[in-house]
N, C-alpha and C positions, 0 to 999 in steps of 0.2 A: 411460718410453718417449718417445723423439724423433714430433714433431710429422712427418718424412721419413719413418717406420715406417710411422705411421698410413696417409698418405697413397698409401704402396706397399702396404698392405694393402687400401685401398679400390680398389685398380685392379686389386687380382685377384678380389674378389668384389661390389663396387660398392659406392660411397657409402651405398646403405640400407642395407648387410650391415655396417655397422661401426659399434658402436655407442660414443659416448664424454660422453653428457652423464652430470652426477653422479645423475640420475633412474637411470638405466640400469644405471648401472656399479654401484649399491647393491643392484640387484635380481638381482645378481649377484657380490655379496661372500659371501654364504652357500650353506647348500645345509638339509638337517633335521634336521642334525645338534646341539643350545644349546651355547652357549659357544666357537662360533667364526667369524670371519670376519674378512673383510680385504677392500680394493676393487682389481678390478685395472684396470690402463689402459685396456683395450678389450675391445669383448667381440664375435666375428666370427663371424659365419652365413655357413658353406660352404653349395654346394649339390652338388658333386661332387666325386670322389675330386681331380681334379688340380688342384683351388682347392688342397686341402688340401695336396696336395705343392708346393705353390708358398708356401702359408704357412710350413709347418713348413723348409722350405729357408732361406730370410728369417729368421724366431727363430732358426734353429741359428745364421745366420751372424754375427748381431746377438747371440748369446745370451739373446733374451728368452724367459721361462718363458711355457709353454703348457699350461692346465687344459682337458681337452675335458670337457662336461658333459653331460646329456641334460637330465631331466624335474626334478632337483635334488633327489629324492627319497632320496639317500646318507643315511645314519643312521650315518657313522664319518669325518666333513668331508675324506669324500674328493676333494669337486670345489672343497673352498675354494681360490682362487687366492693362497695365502700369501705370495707374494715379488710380488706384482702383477702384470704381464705380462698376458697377455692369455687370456679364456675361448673357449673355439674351441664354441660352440652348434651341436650336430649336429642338432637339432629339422626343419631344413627339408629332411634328409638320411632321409625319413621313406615311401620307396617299398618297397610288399611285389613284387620283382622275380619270386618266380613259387614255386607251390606245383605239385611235382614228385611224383604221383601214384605213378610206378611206382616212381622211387626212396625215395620218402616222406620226402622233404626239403621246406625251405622256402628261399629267399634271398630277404634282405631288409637295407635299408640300419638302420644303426643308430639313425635316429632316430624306428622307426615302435615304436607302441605295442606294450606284449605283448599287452594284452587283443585290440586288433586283429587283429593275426595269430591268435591263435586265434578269432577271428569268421570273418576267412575260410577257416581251416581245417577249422572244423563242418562247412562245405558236404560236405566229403566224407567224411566220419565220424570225421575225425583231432583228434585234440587234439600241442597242443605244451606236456607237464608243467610246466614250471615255472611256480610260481604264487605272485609276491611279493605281499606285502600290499601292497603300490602296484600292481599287475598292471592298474590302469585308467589310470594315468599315469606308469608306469616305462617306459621305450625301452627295445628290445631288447638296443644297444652295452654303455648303463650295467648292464643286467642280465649280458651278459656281463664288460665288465671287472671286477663285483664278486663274480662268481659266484655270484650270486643260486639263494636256496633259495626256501621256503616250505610251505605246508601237506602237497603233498602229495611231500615228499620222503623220506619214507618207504618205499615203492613205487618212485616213480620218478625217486629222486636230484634234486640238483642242476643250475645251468644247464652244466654243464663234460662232464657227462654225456650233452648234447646237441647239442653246437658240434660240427661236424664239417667247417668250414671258415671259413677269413675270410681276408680283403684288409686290408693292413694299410699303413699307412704310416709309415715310420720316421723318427726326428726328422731325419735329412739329407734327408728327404723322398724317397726314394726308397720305391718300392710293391710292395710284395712279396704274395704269394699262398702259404697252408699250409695245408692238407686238401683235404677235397674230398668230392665225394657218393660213395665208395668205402667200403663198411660196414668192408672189409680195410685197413687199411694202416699198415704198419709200417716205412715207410721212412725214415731221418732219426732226428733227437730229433723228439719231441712238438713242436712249436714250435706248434702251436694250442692244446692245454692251454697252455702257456707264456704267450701272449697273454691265454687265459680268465681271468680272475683276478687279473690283473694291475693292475689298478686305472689302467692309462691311464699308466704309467710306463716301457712301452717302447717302446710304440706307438701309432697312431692309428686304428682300428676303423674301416674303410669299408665293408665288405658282410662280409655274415655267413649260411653255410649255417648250418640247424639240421634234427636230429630231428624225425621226426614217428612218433607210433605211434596205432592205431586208439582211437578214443573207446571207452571200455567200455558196454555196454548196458546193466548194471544195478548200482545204486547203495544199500548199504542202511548209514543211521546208527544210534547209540543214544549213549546216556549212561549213566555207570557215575558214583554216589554213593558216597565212600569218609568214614567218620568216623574211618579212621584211616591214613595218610598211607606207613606201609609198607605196608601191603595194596595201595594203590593200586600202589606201585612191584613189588609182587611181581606185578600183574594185569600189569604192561606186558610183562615179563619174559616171563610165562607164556604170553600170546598170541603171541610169535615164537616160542617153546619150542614151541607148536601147531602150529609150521610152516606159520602166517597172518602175512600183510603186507598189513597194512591200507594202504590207500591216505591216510589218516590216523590218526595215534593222539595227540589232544592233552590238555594236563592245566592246570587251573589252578588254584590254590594260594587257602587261604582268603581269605588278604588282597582278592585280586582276586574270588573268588568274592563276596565281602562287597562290595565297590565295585557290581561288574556288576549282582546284583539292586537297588542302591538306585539305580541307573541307569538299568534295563530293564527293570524288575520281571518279568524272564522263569521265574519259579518256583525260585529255584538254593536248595538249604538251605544256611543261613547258618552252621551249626554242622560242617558240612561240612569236614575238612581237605582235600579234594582231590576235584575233580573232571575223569574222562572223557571223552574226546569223539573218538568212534569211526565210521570210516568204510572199510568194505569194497567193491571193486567189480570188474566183469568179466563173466564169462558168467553170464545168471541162475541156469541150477543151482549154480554154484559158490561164487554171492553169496548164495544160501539156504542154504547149507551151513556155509560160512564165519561167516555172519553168528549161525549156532545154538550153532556154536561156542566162537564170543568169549563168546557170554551165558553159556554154561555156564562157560567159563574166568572170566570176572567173577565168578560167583557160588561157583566153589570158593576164588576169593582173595576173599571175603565184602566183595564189595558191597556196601551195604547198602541200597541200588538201582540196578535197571538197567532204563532206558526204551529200549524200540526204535520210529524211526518209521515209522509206518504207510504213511503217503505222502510224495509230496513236499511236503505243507504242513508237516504233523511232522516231516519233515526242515529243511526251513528255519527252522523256529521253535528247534532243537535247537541248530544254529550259530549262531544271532542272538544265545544269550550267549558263542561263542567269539570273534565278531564285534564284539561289544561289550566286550572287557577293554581295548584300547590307550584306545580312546575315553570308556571310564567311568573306569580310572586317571586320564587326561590333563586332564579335567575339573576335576580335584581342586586343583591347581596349575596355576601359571601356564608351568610348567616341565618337559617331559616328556623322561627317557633311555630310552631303547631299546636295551639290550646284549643282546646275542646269543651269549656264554657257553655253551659248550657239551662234555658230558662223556658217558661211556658211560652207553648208558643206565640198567643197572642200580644208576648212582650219581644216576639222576636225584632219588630221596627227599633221599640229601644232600646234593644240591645244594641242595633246594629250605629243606630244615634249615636250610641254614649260613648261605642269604640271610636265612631269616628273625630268625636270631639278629644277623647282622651288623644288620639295620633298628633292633634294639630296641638293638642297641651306639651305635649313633652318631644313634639315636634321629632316624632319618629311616624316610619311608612309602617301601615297596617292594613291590610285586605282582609275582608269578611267575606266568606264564603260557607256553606253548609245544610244541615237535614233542616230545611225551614217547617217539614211537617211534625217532626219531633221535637223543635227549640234548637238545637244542636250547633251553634252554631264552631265555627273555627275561624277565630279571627287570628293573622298569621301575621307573626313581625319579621320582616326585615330587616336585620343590621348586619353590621359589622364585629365580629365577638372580642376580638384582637383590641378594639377601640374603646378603652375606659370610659371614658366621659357619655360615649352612648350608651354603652351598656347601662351604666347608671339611668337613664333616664328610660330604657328598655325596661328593665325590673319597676321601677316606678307604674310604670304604664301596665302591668302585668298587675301588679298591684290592683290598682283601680278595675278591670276590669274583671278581675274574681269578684271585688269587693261590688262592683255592680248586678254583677252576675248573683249573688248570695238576697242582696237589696231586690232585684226584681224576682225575689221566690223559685228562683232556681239553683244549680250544682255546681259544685267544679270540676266534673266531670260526665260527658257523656256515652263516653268509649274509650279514651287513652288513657282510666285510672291513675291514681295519684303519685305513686313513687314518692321517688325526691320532691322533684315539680312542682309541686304543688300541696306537702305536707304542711308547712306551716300557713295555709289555711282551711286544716279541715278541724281546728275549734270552734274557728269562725262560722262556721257551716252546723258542728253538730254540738256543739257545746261541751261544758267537760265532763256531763255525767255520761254521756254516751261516747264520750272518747276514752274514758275511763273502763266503758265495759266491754268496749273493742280490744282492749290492752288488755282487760283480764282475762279473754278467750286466747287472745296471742300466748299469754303466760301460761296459762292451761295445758294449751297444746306442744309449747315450745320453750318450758320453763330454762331452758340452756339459752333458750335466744341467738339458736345459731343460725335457722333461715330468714335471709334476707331482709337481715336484723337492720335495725333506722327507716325502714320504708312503711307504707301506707300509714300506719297508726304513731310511728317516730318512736324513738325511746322508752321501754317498759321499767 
């Protein structure tokens, strides 16, 4: 990028908004995704929607690529800035515009936290579902352009599930508006799904309606002890067969169960193939009902135990080993993957099978952990990235288990979207005429090909 660039970028968002020393621009070559990065030119803090159409006007005309990023918490280097250009930092784009009672919506700019907005949304008994494990430091935007799941998407879906509008800005820089606080509407293509998801390759995210639904009043956990690894898969099965939707249903595999207690020493049995982790909620009578349920459904797919908490201290102490499998894996190495793999559920046992045999093939450490009620799962490798020889046999193993994941009728993604990560297998997945017409709405929208150009769909 011309030193003229620079310069007409700091006159539309000022000299402090532009950052270009090598300090800066390093701390903005990656994102949390190992193994990738790259530095770009500049890295620019809008603070409202028509900075941004006046940037993106500029790049298109100049063709320089433009990565917009939030909190950098991507797990698939989806906000890595590969071709250089410039990082467009929505962080100071971070105002909750207004929480809308009667229509039980929320607007708010992309760069405000998610935890946040559900802070201010407690006040009135509302929660807004989606809940990434970054949910303390993920931005709303990058939760929408990656379509951010998490724990409790089981119950209540995904982030796409709850965008019911956004202000967008297109790479010629013009600003365009798609939904709206209208529960109805079906007019048009979808063009706000279209946007959700999108990982920041057609457009620029500047306001964003979302979903609100009432806080449930009451919440009851347990844990289900399985020493044999289909049981557990047949307990998952059988609790939706129960015509219960747990508002969580997660599971994690010995490897990880064996990490987590040498890490927390939270009680988990070590001899354990698979452990439970169960969360009902809603109106109190129906979360004593539900919850009586599930234990009896645990105990006819022979549990071989099941704890329910009594309060909310037994409830927290319950998740504090679902809470601890990223951080007692990640420990272990210097090097932690995070895929997101994801298949029907009642292939979650072979799923969990095929990783474990894939680990002992290419003799690298892998922990399975995740949404057992949605398929979801997150098998996590361990390594060393600095270490050639293992990394080789890391990607191998990475290999196998998209390709297993695809084999047992499920995705390669269930919430951390594709990026880099995991583009060279989404042929695999969708074949080339639907890869083909992904690329021609990319082209459509973004015929310069300057957002966050090589990612989700690769090369147009």
């Amino acid at each position: 990028m011309q030193k003229q660039h620079i310069d007409a970028f700091k006159k539309i968002v000022g000299d402090e908004h532009v950052l270009t020393s090598v300090e800066d621009l390093h701390c903005y070559s990656y994102d949390a995704t190992p193994g990738f990065s790259h530095m770009p030119d500049a890295v620019i803090k809008p603070a409202t929607t028509e900075e941004i159409a006046k940037v993106l006007a500029l790049a298109n005309a100049e063709k320089i690529p433009v990565y917009t990023r939030g909190s950098g918490t991507n797990l698939s280097a989806g906000t890595v800035p590969t071709k250089g250009g410039i990082v467009l930092l929505m962080t100071r784009m971070n105002k909750l515009i207004e929480i809308d009672t009667e229509n039980l919506v929320a607007v708010a700019e992309p760069g405000l936290i998610v935890s946040d907005l559900n802070k201010a949304v407690e006040a009135y008994g509302l929660i807004y579902p989606p809940d990434p494990g970054t949910v303390t430091t993920a931005t709303l935007g990058g939760t929408v352009s990656e379509n951010a799941g998490g724990l409790r998407g089981l119950k209540y879906g995904v982030t796409k599930h709850y965008v019911m509008g956004l202000e967008i800005v297109l790479a010629s820089g013009q600003v365009m508006n798609v939904g709206g606080k209208n529960v109805k509407d079906v007019s048009g293509y979808d063009m706000t799904k279209l946007f959700t998801g999108a990982e920041g390759t057609l457009g620029v995210i500047t306001k964003i309606i979302v979903k609100l639904v009432p806080a449930p009043e009451a919440k009851k956990s347990m844990m289900a002890i399985f020493k044999n690894l289909d049981n557990a898969g047949n307990a998952i099965a059988a609790i939706i067969a129960a015509k219960i939707i747990p508002a969580t249903l997660e599971i994690m595999d010995n490897p990880t169960i064996r990490t987590v207690e040498d890490y927390a020493k939270v009680g988990l049995p070590i001899d354990a193939e698979a452990v439970l982790l169960i969360e009902v909620d809603g109106i109190p009578e129906v979360v004593e009902k539900e919850a009586a349920k599930v234990m009896e459904v645990l105990k006819i797919c022979k549990a071989d135990e099941v704890k329910m908490a009594k309060d909310a201290a037994e409830r927290d102490k319950l998740w504090a080993a679902r809470r601890a499998a990223l951080p007692a894996l990640a420990k272990l190495r210097p090097t932690t993957f995070v895929e997101d793999a994801t298949v029907p559920r009642n292939k979650v046992p072979d799923m969990i099978r095929a990783v474990n045999q894939i680990a002992a093939k290419y003799n690298v450490t892998i922990g399975t952990f995740g949404h057992a009620g949605d398929g979801n799962m997150h098998p996590t490798i361990v390594c060393d990235i600095r270490d050639k020889e293992e990394m080789d046999r890391v990607y191998k193993a990475m290999d196998e288990i998209f390709s297993t994941a695809i084999k047992l009728g499920g995705t390669l993604s269930g919430e951390h979207g594709i990026g880099l990560g995991k583009l060279k297998y989404m042929e695999d997945q969708f074949g080339p005429v639907a890869m083909e017409a992904m690329k021609s709405i990319k082209r459509a929208l973004d015929p310069n090909l300057i957002l966050n150009p090589g990612k989700l769909v690769g090369e147009c």
